[in-house]
C-alpha positions as CSV (number, residue, x, y, z in Angstrom):
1,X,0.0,0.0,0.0
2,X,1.5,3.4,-1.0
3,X,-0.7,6.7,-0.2
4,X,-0.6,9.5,-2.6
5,X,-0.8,13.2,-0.4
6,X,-0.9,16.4,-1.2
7,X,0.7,19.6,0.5
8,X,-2.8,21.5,-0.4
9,X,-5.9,20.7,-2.6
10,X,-5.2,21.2,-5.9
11,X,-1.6,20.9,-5.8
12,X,-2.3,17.1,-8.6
13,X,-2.6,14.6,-6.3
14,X,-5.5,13.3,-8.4
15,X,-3.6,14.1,-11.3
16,X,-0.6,11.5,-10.1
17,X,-2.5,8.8,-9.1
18,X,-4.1,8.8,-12.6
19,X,-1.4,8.7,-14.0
20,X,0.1,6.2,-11.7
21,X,-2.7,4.0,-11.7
22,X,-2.3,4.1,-15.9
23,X,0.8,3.7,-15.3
24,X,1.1,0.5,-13.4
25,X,-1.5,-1.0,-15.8
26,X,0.1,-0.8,-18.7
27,X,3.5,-2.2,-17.0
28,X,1.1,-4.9,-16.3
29,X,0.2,-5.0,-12.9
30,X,-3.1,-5.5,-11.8
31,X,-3.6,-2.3,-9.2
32,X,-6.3,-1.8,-6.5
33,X,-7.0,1.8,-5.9
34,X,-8.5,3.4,-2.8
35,X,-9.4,7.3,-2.4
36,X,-9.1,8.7,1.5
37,X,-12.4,10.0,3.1
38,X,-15.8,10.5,1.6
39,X,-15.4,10.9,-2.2
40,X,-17.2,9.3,-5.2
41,X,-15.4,11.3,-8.2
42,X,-12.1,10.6,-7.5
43,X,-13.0,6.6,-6.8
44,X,-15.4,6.8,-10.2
45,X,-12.0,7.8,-12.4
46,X,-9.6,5.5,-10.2
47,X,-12.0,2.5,-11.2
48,X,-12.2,3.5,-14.5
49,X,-8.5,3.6,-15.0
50,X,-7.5,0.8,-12.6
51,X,-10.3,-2.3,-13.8
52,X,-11.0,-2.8,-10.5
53,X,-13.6,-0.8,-8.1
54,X,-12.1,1.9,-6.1
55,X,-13.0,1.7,-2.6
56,X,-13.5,4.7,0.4
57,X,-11.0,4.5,3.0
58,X,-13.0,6.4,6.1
59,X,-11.5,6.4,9.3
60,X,-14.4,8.7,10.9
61,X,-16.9,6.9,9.4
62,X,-15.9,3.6,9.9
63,X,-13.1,3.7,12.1
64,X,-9.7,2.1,11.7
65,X,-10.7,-1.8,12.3
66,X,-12.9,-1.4,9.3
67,X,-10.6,0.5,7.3
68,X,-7.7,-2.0,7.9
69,X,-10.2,-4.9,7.1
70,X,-11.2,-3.2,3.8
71,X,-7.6,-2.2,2.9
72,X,-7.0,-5.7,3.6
73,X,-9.8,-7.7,2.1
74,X,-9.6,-5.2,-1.7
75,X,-6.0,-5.5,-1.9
76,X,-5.9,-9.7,-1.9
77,X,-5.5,-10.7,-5.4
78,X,-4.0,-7.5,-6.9
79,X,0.3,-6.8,-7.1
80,X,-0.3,-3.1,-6.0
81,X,-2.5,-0.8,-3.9
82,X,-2.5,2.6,-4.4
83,X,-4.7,5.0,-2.1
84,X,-4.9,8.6,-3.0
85,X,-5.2,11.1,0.2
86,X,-7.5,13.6,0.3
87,X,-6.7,17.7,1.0
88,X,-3.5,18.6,1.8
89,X,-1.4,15.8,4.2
90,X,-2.0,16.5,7.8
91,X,-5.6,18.4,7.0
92,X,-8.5,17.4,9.2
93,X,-6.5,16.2,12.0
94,X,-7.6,12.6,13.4
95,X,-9.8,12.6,9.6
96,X,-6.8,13.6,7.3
97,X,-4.8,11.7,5.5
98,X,-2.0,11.2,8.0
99,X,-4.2,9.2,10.5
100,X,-4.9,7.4,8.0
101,X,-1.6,6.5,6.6
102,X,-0.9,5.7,10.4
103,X,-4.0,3.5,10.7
104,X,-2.4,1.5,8.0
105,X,0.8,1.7,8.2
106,X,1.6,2.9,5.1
107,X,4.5,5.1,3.6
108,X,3.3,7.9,1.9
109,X,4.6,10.2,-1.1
110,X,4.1,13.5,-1.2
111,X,3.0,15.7,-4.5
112,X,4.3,19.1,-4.6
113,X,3.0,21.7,-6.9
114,X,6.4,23.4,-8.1
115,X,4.7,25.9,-10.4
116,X,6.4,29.2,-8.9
117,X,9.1,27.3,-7.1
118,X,12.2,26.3,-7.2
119,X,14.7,25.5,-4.0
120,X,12.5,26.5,-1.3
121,X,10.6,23.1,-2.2
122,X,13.3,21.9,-0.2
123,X,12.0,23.6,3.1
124,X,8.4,22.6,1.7
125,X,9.4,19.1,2.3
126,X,11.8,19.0,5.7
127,X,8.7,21.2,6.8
128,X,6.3,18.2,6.2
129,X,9.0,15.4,7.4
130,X,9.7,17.1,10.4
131,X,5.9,18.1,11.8
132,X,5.3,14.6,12.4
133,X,7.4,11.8,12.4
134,X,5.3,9.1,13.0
135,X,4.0,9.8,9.1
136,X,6.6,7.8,6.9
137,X,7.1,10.4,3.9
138,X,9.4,8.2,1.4
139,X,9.3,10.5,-1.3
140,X,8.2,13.3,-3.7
141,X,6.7,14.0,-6.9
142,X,7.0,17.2,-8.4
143,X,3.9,18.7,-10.3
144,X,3.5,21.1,-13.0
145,X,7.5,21.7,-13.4
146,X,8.5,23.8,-16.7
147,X,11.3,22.0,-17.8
148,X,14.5,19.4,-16.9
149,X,16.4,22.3,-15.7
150,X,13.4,23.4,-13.3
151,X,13.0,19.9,-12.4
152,X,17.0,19.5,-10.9
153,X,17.1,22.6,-9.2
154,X,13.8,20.9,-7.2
155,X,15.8,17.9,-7.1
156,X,18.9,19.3,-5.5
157,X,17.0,21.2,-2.7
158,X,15.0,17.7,-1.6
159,X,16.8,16.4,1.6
160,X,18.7,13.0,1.5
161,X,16.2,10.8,3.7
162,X,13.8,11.4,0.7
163,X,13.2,9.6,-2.2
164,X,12.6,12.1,-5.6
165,X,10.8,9.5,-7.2
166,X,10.1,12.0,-10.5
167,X,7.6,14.8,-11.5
168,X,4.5,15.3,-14.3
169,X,5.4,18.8,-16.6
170,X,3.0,21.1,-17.3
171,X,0.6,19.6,-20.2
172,X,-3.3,20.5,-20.6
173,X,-3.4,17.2,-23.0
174,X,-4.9,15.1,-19.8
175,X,-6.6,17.5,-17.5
176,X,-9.7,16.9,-16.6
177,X,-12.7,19.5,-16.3
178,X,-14.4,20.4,-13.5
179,X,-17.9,21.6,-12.0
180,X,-19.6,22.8,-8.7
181,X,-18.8,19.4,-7.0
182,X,-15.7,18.3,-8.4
183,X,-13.7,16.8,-11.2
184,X,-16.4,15.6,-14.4
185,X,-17.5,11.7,-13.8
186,X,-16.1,9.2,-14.8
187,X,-19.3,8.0,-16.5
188,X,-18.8,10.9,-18.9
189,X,-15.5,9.6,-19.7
190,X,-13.5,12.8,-19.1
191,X,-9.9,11.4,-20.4
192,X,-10.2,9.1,-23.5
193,X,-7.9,6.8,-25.0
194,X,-5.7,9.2,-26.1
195,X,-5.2,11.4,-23.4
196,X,-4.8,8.1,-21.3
197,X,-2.1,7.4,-23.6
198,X,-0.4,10.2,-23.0
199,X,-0.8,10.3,-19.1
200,X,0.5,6.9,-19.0
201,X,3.5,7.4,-21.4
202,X,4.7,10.4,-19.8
203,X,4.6,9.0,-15.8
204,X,6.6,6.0,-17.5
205,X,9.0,8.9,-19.0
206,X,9.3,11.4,-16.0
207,X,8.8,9.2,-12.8
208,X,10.4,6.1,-11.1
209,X,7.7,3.5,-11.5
210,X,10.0,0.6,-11.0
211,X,10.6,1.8,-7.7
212,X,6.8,3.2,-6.8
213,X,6.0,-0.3,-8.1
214,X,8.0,-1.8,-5.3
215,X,6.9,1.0,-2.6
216,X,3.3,0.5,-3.1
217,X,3.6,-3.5,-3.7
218,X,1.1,-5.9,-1.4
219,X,4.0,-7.3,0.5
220,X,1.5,-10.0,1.9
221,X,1.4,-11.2,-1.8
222,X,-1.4,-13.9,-2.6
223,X,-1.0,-15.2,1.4
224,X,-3.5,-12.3,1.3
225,X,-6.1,-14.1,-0.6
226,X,-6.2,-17.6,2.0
227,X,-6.8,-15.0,4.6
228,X,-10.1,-14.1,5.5
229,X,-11.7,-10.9,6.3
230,X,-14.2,-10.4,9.2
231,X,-16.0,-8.1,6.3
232,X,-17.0,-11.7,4.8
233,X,-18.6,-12.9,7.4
234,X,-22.1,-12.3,6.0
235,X,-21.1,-13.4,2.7
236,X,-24.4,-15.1,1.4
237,X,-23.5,-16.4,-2.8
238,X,-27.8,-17.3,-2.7
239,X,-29.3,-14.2,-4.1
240,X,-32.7,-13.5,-2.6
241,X,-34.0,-10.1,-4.0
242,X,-33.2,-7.5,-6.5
243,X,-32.4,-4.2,-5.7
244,X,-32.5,-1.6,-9.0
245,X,-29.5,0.7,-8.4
246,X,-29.4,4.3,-10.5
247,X,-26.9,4.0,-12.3
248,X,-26.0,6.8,-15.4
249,X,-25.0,10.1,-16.1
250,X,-27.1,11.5,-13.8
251,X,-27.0,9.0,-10.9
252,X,-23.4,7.9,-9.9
253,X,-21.9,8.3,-6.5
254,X,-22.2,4.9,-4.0
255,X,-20.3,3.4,-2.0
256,X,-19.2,0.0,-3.8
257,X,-18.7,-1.2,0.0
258,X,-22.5,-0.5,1.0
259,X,-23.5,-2.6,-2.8
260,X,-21.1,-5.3,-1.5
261,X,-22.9,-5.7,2.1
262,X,-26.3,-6.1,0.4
263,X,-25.1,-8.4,-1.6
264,X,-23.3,-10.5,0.9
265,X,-26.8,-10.4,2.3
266,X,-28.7,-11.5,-0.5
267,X,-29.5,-8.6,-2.9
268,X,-29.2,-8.7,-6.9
269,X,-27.6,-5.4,-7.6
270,X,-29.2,-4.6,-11.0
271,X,-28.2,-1.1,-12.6
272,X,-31.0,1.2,-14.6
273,X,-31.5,4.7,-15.6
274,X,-33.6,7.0,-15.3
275,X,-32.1,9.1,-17.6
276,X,-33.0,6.5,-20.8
277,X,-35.0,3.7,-19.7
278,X,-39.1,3.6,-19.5
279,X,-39.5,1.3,-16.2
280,X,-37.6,-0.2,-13.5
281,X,-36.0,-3.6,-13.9
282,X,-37.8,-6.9,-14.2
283,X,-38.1,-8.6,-11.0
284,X,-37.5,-5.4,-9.1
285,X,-37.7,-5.9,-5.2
286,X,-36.7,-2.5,-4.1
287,X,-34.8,0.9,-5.3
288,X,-31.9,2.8,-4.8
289,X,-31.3,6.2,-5.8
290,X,-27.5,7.2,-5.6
291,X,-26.0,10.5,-5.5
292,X,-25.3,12.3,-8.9
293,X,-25.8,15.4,-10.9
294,X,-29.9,15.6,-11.7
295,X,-30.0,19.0,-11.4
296,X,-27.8,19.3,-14.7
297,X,-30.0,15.9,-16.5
298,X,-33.0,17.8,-15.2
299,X,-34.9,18.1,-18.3
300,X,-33.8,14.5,-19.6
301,X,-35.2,13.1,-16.1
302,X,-38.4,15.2,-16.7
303,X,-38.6,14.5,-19.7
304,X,-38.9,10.8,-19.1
305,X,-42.6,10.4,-17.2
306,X,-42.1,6.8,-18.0
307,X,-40.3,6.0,-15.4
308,X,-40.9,9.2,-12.8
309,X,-44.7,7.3,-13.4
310,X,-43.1,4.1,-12.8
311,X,-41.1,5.5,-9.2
312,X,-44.1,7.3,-8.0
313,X,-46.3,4.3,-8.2
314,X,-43.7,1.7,-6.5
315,X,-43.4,4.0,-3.8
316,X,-47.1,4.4,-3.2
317,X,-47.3,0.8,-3.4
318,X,-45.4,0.8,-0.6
319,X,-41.9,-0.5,-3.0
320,X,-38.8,-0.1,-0.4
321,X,-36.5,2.9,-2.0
322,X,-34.0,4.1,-0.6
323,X,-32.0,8.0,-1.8
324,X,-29.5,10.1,-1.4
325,X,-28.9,13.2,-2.3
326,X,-29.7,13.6,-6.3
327,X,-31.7,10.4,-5.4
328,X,-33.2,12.8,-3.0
329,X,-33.8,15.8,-5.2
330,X,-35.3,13.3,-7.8
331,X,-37.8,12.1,-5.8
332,X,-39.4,15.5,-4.8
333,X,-41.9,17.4,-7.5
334,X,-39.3,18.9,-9.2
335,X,-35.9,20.8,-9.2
336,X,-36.3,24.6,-10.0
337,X,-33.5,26.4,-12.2
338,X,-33.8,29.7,-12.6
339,X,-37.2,30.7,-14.2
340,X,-37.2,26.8,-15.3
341,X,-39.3,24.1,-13.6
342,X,-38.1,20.6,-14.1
343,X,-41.4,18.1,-12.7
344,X,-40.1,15.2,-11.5
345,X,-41.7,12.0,-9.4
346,X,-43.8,14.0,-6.7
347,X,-43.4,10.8,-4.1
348,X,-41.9,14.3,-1.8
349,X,-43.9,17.2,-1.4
350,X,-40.6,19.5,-2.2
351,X,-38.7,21.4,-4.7
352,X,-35.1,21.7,-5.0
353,X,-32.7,23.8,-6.5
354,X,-29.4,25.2,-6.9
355,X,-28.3,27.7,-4.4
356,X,-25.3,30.5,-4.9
357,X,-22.7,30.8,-2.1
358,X,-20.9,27.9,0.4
359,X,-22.0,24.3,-0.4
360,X,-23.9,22.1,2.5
361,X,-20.4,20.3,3.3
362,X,-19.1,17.8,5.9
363,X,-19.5,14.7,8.0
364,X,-23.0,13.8,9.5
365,X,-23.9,11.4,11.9
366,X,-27.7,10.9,12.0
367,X,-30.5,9.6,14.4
368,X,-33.4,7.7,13.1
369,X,-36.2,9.4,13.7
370,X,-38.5,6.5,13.1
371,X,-38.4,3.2,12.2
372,X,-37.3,2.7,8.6
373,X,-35.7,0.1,6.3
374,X,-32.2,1.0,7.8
375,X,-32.7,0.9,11.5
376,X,-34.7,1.5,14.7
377,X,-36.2,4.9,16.3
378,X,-32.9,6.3,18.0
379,X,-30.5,4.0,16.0
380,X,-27.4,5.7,14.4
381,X,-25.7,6.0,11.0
382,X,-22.6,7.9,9.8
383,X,-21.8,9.7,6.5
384,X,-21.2,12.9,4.7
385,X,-23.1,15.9,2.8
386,X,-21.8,17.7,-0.2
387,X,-24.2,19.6,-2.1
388,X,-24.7,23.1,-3.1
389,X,-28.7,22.7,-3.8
390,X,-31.5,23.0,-0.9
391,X,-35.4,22.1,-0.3
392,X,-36.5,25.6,-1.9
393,X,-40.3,24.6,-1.5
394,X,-42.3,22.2,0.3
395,X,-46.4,22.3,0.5
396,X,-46.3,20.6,3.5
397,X,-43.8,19.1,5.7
398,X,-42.8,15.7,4.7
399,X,-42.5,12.9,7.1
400,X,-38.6,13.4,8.5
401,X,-36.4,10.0,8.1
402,X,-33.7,10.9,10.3
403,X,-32.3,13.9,12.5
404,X,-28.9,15.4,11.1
405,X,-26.1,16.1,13.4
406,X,-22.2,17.2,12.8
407,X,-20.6,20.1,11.6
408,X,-22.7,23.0,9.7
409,X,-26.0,20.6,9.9
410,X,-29.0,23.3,9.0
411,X,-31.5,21.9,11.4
412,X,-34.5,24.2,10.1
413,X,-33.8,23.0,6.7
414,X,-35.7,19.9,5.2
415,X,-33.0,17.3,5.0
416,X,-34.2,14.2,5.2
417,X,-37.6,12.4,4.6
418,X,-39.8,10.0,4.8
419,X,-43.1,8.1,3.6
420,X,-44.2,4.4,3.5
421,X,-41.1,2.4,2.5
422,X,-39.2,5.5,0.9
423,X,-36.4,6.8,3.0
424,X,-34.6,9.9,1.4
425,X,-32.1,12.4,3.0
426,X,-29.2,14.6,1.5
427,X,-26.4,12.7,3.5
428,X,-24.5,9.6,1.9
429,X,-24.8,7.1,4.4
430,X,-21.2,4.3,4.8
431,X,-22.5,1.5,5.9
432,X,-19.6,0.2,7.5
433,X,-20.6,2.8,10.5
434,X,-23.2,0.4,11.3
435,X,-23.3,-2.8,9.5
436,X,-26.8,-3.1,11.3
437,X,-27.9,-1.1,8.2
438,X,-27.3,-3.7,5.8
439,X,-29.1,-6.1,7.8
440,X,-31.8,-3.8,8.2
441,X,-32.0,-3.2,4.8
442,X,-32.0,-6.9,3.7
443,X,-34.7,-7.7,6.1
444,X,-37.7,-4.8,5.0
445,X,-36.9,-5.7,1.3
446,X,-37.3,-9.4,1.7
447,X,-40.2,-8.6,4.4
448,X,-41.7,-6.6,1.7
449,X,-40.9,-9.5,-1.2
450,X,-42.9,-12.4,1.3
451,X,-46.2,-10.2,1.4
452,X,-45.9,-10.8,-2.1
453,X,-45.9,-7.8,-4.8
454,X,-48.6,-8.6,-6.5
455,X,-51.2,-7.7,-3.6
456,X,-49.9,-3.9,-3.5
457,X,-50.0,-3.4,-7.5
């Protein structure tokens, strides 16, 4: 395991560990990615480039038994892991990347934007080996450097107990756009052949990969596979229900780890969209709405009253469904943009929209406010928020799922709701805070299954 960091966001962390993970692919090794905290772009591209699902390495959320166990389980079978940090190194304190380089015990190398900088890079990095030396910093990679000659003056400044492992020049050729909540998704394919070409060909040019290769190799080799993982303890191959995931352009962010515990449970993961198709999936036992970008696919998703019809009657039906966040948004009578209106399945009361200014951001942990599909009254769940839209209307209160707490939570805000067998909220839950979730889960869908379907249609 070998964790990419950052001095800063947007110094090309992301940038590297593309280009590492292409990298180390086409040298032939098969490479399990991981991103640090609660991220779905950054995972989306790694799984993209890698062949293998990226996975979310949470030490809030989940804690570090978890993380260790899912670093663990996800890196049997492959040569390499990569994980790329999030924020600058030490950021977030006990949430940043350093705890969790520390929770695994994993050397770390550190990405340095030299645009603007020569020999004081040197300072840059004793400054980051020296404020805590518990953190194994093994080397550097320079970012955005102008030419050889820039690149050996860097070079000559880096002290000797570091490793310059190499550096990625300034080049626009594989960049990847951005918008109000990150990087473009890797369903759009934002780098295409081409430009994956050339990230690939010029980390193999400009960097050390023999010797990241053997940094970041899984020293526990295929011993790693005979082990087993406590997270496989529910591991059930007999599936017993289907659950219709969202799964396009405008519905993309999940955790892979929550789609693995329902199916170690039982569940058919069967992907659909909303964007394109007329009706949910054949055999559907329940819903889930992921994360995405609706508010941009609005009119596409309104558009489509085949299958806003088809939502809107499983959830009166009682149909278990289960949102977050664009899933959310989706599920209310519309999103309003501008002087537009977008209607979309009316099973909420609500509109949302796009707001200007500071995005809802941050960790959540949330109380159950009743019983619903993923747990008891008073039962708790962990997860994050990251959205810049808000309820802007509601014609009556809806029925509240859960109670929101953690940093910047907007208690007078409608964040959550809930009606029949439809539980929606703006936070992304992990559900390896509470593996009780899962289970929960599992049991209303196959509770709902047994009363048989065809009674409530």
């Amino acid at each position: 395991m070998l964790i990419i960091a950052g001095t800063h966001s947007g110094c090309g962390k992301s940038t590297v560990t593309l280009g590492l993970l292409a990298a180390l692919k086409k040298m032939g090794h098969a490479v399990q990615p991981f991103k640090a905290g609660p991220d779905f772009i950054d995972t989306g591209l790694h799984s993209m480039i890698a062949g293998r699902p990226s996975r979310n390495l949470d030490v809030w959320m989940c804690g570090n038994d978890y993380v260790r166990e899912c670093a663990k389980k996800h890196s049997s079978g492959a040569d390499i892991a990569i994980t790329e940090g999030v924020m600058g190194l030490f950021d977030g304190g006990e949430r940043s990347t350093a705890a969790l380089a520390g929770a695994l015990n994993a050397p770390v190398v550190l990405v340095i934007d030299a645009s603007g900088m020569a020999e004081s890079a040197g300072a840059v990095i004793k400054g980051f080996c020296d404020f805590n030396n518990d953190v194994q910093i093994k080397g550097v990679i320079f970012n955005r450097v102008s030419s050889p000659g820039h690149f050996e003056r860097l070079k000559s400044s880096c002290r000797a107990d570091v490793e310059v492992l190499g550096y990625l020049p300034k080049n626009a050729e594989y960049s990847i756009a951005s918008r109000h909540l990150g990087l473009t998704v890797a369903e759009e394919r934002p780098l295409n052949g081409d430009a994956l070409q050339t990230l690939a060909e010029t980390v193999l040019t400009h960097i050390d990969m023999k010797r990241v290769a053997e940094l970041a190799a899984n020293k526990s080799g295929t011993q790693a596979e005979k082990n087993t993982s406590s997270l496989d303890k529910n591991k059930n191959k007999n599936k017993k229900f289907k659950i219709a995931a969202a799964r396009d352009n405008a519905f993309c962010f999940y955790y892979e780890d929550n789609l693995d515990m329902l199916g170690d449970r039982g569940a058919e993961i069967v992907p659909f969209s909303p964007v394109s198709d007329t009706g949910l999936p054949e055999g559907t036992d329940a819903v889930y709405l992921g994360g995405g970008y609706p508010e941009i696919y609005a009119r596409k998703l309104s558009e489509n009253r085949e299958m806003t019809g088809a939502i809107k009657r499983w959830a009166e039906a009682g149909g278990p469904v289960f949102a977050e966040c664009g899933g959310f948004m989706y599920l209310g009578e519309g999103i309003r943009d501008g002087g537009e209106f977008f209607p979309l399945c009316g099973v909420f009361p609500i509109v949302t929209g796009i707001i200007k200014g500071r995005p809802s951001l941050g960790y959540r942990e949330t109380v159950f406010s009743e019983d619903c599909m993923l747990g008891v009254k008073g039962e708790r769940l962990r997860g994050h928020e990251f959205h810049y839209s808000q309820v802007l209307e509601s014609r009556e209160k809806p029925g509240v799922g859960f109670n929101v707490m953690g940093e910047d939570a907007q208690e007078a805000r409608i964040t959550s709701a809930l009606y029949k067998s439809t539980l929606a909220g703006y936070t992304h839950f992990h559900f390896g805070s509470n593996p009780r979730a899962a289970e929960n889960m599992a049991r209303s869908i196959l509770s709902f299954k047994k009363m048989g379907k065809e009674q409530v249609f």
